[in-house]
C-alpha positions as CSV (number, residue, x, y, z in Angstrom):
1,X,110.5,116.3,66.5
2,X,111.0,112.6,66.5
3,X,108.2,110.3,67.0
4,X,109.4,109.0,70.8
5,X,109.3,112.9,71.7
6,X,105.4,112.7,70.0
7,X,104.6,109.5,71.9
8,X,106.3,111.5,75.0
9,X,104.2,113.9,74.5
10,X,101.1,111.7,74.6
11,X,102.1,110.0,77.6
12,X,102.8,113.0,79.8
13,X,99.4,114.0,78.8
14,X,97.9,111.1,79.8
15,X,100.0,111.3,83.3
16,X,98.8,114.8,83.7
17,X,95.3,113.9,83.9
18,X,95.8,111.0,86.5
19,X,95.8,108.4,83.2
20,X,96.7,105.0,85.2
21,X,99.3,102.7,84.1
22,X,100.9,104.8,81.3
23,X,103.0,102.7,78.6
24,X,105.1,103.7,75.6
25,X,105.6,100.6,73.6
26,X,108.4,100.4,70.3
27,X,106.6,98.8,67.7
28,X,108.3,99.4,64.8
29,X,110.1,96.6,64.6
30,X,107.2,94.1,64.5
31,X,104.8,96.2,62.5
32,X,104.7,98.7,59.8
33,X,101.2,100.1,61.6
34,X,102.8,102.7,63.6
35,X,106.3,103.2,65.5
36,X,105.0,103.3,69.0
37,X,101.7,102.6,70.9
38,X,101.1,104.9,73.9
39,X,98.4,102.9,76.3
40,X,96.7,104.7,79.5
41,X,93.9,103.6,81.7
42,X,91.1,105.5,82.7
43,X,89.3,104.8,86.0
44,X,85.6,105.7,83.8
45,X,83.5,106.9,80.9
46,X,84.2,110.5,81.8
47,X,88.2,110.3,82.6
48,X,88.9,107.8,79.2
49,X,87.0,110.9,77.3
50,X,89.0,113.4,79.4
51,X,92.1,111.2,78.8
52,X,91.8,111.4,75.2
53,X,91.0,114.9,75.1
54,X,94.3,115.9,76.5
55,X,96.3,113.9,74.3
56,X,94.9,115.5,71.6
57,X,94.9,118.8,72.6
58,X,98.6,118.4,73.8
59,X,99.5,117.2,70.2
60,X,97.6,119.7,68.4
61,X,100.1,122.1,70.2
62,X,103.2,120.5,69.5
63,X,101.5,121.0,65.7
64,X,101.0,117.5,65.4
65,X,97.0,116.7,64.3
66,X,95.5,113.5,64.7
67,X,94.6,111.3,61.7
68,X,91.9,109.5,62.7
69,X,89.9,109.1,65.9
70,X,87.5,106.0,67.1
71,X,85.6,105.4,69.7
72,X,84.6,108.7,70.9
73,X,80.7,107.3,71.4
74,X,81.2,104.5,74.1
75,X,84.1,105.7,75.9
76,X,85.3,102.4,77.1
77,X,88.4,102.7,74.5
78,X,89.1,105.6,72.4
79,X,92.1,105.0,69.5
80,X,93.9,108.3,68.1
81,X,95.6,107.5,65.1
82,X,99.0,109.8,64.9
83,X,100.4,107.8,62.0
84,X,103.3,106.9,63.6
85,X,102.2,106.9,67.4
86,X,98.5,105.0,68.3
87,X,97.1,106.4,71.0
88,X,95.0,103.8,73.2
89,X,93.0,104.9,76.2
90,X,91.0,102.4,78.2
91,X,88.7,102.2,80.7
92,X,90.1,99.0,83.1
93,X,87.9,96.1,81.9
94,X,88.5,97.1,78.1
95,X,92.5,97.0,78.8
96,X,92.4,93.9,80.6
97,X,89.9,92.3,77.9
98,X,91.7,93.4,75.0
99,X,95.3,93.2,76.7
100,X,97.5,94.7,74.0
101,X,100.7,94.1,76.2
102,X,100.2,90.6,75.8
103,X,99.4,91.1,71.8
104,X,102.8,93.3,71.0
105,X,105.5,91.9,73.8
106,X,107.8,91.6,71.2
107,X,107.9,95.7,70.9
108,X,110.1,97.3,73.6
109,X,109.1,99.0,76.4
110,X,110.1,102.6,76.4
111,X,111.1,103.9,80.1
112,X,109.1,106.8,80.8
113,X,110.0,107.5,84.8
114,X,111.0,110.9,83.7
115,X,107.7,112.0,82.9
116,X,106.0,111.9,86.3
């Protein structure tokens, strides 16, 4: 499985549970940190943790087991570390306050219409 069908993965996961504002960003061509960053928004504490959740359980079924997580305590962004694909999941002030669309516009947007 390649790592877009990973981040795919993540980002159908994040759709299925009403995740808001779904991205798939290429980085691998400005950073050696991971190949893609998948970025959702949840609407509150409870749907970021529920967010997450999903993601990781979706991956742990494709047999792919997170590395790292952070973030888990205040729920207001929660960071799962696939090696490869970065897993960020919001809630709305943290995504516009930390705005990593700004930080990595040089990566490339990965279309991601066929998920929903």
């Amino acid at each position: 499985m390649t790592t877009l069908e990973q981040a795919k993965i993540a980002a159908k996961a994040l759709l299925s549970k009403k995740g808001l504002n779904v991205k798939v960003i290429g980085v691998d061509d400005v950073t050696t940190l991971a190949d893609y960053f998948v970025i959702g928004t949840g609407t509150n504490s409870t749907q970021v943790k529920a967010l997450a959740e999903e993601v990781e359980y979706q991956l742990d079924n494709a047999g792919i087991s997170v590395s790292h997580i952070e973030g888990h305590r205040n729920n207001s962004w929660v960071l799962l570390d696939y090696v490869d694909i970065i897993v960020h999941v919001f809630s709305e002030e943290a995504r516009e306050y930390y705005d990593l669309e700004r930080l990595w516009q040089d990566g490339t947007e990965i279309d991601i219409t066929d998920l929903d």
